[in-house]
VOTI-694667 format. One record per atom (N, C-alpha, C, O): y, x, z; residue number from 0; atom name. Coordinates in steps of 0.2 Angstrom, whole numbers, plus 5000, padded with zeros to 4 digits. Layout:
+------+------+------+------+------+
!    Y !    X !    Z ! resi ! name !
+------+------+------+------+------+
!    Y !    X !    Z !  NUM !   CA !
...
+------+------+------+------+------+
This chain:
+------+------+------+------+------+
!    Y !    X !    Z ! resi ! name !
+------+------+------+------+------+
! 4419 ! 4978 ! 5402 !    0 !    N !
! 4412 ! 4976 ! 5401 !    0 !   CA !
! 4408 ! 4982 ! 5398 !    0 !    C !
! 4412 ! 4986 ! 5394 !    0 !    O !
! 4403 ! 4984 ! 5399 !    1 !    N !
! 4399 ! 4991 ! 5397 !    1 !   CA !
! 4391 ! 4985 ! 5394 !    1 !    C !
! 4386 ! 4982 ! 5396 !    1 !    O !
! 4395 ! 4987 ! 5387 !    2 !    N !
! 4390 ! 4984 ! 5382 !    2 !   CA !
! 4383 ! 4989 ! 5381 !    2 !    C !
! 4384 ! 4993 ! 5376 !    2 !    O !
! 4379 ! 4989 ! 5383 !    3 !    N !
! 4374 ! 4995 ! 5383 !    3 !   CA !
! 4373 ! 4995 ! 5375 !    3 !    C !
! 4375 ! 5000 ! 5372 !    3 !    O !
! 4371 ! 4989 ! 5371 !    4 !    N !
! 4367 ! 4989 ! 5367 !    4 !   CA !
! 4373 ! 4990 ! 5360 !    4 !    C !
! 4371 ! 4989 ! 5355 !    4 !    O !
! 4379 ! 4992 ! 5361 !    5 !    N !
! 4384 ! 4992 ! 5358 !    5 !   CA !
! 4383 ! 5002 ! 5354 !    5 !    C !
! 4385 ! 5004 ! 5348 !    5 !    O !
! 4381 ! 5005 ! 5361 !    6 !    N !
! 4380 ! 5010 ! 5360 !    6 !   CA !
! 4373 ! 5016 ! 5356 !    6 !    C !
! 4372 ! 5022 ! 5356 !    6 !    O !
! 4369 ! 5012 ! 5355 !    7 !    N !
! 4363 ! 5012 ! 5355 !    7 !   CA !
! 4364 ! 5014 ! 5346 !    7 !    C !
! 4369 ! 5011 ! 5343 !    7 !    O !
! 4359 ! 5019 ! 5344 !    8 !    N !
! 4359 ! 5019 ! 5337 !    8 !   CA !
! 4356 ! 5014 ! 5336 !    8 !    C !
! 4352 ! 5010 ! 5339 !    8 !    O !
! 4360 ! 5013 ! 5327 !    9 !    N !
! 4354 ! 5007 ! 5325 !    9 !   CA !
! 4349 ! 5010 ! 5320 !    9 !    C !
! 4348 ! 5016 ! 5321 !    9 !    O !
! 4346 ! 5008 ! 5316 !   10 !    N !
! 4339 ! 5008 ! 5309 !   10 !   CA !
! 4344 ! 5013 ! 5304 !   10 !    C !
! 4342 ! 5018 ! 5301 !   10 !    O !
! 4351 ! 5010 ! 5303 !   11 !    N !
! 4355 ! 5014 ! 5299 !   11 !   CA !
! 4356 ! 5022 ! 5299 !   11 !    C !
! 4357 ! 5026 ! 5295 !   11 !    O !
! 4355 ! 5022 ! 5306 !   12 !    N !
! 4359 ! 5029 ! 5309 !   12 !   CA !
! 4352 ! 5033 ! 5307 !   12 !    C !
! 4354 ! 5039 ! 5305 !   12 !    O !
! 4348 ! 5033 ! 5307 !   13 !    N !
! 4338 ! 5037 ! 5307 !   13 !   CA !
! 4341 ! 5044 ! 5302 !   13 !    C !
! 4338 ! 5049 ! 5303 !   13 !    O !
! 4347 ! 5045 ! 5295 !   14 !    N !
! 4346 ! 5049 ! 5290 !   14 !   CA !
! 4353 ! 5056 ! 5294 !   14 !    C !
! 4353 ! 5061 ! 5292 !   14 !    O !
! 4356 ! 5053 ! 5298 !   15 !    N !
! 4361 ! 5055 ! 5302 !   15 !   CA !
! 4357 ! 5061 ! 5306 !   15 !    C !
! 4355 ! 5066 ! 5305 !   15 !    O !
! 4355 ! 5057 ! 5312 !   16 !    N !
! 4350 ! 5061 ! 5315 !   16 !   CA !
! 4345 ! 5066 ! 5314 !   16 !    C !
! 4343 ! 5071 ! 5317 !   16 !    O !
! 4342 ! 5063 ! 5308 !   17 !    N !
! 4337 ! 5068 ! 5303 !   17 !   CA !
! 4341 ! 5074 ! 5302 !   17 !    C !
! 4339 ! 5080 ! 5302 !   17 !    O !
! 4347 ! 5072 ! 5299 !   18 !    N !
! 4353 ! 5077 ! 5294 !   18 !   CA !
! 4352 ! 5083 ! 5302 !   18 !    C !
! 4349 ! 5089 ! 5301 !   18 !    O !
! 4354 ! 5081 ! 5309 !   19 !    N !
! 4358 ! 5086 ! 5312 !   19 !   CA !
! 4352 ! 5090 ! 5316 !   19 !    C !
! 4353 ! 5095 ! 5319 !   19 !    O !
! 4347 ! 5086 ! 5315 !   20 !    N !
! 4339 ! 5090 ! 5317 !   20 !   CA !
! 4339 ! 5096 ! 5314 !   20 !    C !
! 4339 ! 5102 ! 5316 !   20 !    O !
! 4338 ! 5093 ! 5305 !   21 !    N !
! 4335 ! 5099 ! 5301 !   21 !   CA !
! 4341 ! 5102 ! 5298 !   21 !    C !
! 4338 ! 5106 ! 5294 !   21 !    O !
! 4348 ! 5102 ! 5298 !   22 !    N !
! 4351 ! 5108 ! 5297 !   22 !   CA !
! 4351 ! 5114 ! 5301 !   22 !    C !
! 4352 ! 5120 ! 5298 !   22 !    O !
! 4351 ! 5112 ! 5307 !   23 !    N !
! 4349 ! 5121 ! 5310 !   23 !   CA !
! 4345 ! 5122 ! 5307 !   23 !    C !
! 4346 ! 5124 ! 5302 !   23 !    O !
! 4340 ! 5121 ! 5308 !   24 !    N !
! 4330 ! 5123 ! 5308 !   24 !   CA !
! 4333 ! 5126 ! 5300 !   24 !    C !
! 4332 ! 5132 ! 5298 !   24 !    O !
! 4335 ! 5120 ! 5295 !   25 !    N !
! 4334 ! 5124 ! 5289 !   25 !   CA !
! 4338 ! 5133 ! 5288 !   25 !    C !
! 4336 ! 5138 ! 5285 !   25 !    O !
! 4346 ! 5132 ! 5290 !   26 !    N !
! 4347 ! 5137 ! 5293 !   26 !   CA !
! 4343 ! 5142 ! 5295 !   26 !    C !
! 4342 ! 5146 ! 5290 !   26 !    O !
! 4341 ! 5144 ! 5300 !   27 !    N !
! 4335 ! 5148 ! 5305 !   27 !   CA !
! 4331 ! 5150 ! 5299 !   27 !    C !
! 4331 ! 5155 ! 5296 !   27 !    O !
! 4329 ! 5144 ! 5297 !   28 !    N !
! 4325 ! 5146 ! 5292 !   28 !   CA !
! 4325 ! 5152 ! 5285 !   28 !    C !
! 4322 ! 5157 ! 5283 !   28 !    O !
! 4331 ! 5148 ! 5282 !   29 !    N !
! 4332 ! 5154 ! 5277 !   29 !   CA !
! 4336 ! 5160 ! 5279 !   29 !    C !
! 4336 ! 5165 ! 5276 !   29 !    O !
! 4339 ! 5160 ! 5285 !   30 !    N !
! 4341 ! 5166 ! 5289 !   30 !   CA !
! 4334 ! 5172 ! 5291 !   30 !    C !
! 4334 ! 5178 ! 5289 !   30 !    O !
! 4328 ! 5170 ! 5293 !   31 !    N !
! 4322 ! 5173 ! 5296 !   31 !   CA !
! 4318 ! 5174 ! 5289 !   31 !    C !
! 4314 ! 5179 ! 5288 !   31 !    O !
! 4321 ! 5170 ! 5284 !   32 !    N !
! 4317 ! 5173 ! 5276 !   32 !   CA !
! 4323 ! 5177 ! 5273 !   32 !    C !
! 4321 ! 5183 ! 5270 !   32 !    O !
! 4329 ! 5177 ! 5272 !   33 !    N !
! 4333 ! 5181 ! 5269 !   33 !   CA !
! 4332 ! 5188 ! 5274 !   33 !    C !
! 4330 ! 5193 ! 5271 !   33 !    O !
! 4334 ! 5188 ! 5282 !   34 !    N !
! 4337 ! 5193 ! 5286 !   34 !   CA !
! 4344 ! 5194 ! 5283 !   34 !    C !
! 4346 ! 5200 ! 5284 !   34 !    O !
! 4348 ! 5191 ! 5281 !   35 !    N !
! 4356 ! 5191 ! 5280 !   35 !   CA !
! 4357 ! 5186 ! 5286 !   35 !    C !
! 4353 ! 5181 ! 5286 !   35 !    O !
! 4361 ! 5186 ! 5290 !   36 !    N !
! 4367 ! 5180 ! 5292 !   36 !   CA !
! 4371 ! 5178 ! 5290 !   36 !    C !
! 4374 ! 5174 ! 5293 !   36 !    O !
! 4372 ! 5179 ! 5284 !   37 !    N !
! 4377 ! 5176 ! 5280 !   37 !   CA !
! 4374 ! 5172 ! 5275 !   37 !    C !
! 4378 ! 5167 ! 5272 !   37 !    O !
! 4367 ! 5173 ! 5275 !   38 !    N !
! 4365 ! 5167 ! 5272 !   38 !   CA !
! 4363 ! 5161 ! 5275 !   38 !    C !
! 4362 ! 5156 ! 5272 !   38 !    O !
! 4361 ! 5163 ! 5282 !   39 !    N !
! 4360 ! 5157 ! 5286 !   39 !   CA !
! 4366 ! 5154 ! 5287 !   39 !    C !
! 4366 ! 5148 ! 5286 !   39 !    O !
! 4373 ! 5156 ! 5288 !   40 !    N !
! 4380 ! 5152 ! 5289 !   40 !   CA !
! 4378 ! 5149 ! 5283 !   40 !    C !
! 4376 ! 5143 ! 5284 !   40 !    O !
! 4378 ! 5152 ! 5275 !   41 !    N !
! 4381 ! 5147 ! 5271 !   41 !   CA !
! 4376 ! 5142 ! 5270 !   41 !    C !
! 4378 ! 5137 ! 5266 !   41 !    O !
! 4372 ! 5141 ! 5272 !   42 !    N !
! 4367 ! 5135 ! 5272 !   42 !   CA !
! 4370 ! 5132 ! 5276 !   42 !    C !
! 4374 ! 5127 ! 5275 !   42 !    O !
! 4370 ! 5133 ! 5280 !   43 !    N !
! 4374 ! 5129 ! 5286 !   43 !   CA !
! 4381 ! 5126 ! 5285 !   43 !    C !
! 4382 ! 5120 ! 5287 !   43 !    O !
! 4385 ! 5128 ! 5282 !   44 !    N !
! 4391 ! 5128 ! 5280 !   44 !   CA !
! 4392 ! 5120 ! 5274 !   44 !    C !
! 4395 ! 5115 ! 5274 !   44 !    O !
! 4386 ! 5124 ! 5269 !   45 !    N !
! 4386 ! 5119 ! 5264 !   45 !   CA !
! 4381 ! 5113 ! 5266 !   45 !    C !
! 4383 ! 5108 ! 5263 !   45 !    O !
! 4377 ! 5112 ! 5269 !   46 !    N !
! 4374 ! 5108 ! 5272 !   46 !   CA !
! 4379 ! 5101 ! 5277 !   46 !    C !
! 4378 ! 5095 ! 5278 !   46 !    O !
! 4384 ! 5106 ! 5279 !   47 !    N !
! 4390 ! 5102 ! 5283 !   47 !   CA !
! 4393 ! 5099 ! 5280 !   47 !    C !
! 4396 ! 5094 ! 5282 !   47 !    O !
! 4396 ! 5101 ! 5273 !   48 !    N !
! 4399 ! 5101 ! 5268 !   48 !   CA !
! 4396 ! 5094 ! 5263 !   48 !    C !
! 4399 ! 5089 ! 5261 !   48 !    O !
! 4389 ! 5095 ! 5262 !   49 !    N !
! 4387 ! 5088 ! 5259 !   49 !   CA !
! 4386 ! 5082 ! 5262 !   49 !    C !
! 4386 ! 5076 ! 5260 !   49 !    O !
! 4384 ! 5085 ! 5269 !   50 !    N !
! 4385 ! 5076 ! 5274 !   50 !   CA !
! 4390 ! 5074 ! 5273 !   50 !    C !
! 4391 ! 5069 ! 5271 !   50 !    O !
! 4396 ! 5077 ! 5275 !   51 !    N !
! 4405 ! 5076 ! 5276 !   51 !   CA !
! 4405 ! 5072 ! 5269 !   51 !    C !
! 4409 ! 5067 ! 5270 !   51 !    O !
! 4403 ! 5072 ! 5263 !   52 !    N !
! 4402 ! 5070 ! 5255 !   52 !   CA !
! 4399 ! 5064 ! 5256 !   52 !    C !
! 4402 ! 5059 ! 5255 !   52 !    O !
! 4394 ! 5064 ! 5258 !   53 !    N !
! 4388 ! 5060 ! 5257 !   53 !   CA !
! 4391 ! 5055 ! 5263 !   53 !    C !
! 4390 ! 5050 ! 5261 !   53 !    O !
! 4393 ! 5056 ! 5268 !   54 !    N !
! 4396 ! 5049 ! 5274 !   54 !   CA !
! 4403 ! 5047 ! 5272 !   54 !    C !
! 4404 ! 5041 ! 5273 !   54 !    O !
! 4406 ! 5050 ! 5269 !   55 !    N !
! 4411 ! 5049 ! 5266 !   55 !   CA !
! 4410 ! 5043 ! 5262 !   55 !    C !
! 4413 ! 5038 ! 5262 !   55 !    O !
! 4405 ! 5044 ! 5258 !   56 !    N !
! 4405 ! 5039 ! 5251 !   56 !   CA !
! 4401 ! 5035 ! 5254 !   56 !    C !
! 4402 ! 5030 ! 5251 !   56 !    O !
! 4396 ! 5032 ! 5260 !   57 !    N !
! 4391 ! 5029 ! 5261 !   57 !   CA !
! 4395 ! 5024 ! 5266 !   57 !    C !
! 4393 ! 5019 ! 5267 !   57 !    O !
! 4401 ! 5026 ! 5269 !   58 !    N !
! 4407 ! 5024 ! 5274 !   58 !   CA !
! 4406 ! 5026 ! 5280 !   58 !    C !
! 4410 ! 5023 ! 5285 !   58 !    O !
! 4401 ! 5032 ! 5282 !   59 !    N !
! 4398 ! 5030 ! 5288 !   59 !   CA !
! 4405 ! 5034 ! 5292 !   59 !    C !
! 4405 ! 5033 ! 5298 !   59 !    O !
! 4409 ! 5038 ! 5289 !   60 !    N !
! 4414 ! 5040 ! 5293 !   60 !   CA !
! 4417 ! 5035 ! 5298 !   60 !    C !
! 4417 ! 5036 ! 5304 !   60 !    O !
! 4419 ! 5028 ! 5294 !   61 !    N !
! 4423 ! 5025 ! 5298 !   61 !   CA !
! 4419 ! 5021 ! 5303 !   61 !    C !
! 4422 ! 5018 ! 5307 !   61 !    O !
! 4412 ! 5021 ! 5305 !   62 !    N !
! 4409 ! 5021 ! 5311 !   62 !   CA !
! 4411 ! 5026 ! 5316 !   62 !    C !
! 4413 ! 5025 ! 5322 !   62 !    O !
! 4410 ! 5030 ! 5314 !   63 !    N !
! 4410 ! 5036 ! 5320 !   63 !   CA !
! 4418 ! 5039 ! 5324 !   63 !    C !
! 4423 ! 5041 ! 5322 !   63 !    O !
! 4416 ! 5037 ! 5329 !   64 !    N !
! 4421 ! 5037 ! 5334 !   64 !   CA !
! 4417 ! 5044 ! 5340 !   64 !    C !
! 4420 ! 5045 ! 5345 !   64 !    O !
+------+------+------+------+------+
């Protein structure tokens, strides 16, 4: 059976989304005001780093499949 609505973000999921929007762009961002690329990685890096923290504690890991 193909649950369509099974797969559908829910009201929950909105800071997730948000997160994977604006960590390029913040990226981009301080890379085009630094001009280093190493500082646009490490935004990016630690950025990934505190979602993985933050879904961790919030449980949303064990949704995500």
């Amino acid at each position: 059976m193909n649950d369509k609505k099974a797969s559908r973000p829910t009201k929950r999921d909105w800071p997730v989304t948000i997160f994977w929007l604006a960590l390029p762009a913040a990226a981009l961002l301080v890379y085009a005001l630094s001009q280093r690329w190493w500082v646009g990685v490490a935004v990016f890096v630690l950025g990934f780093a505190a979602f993985a923290i933050w879904a961790q504690r919030t449980g949303r890991l064990d949704r995500m499949e």
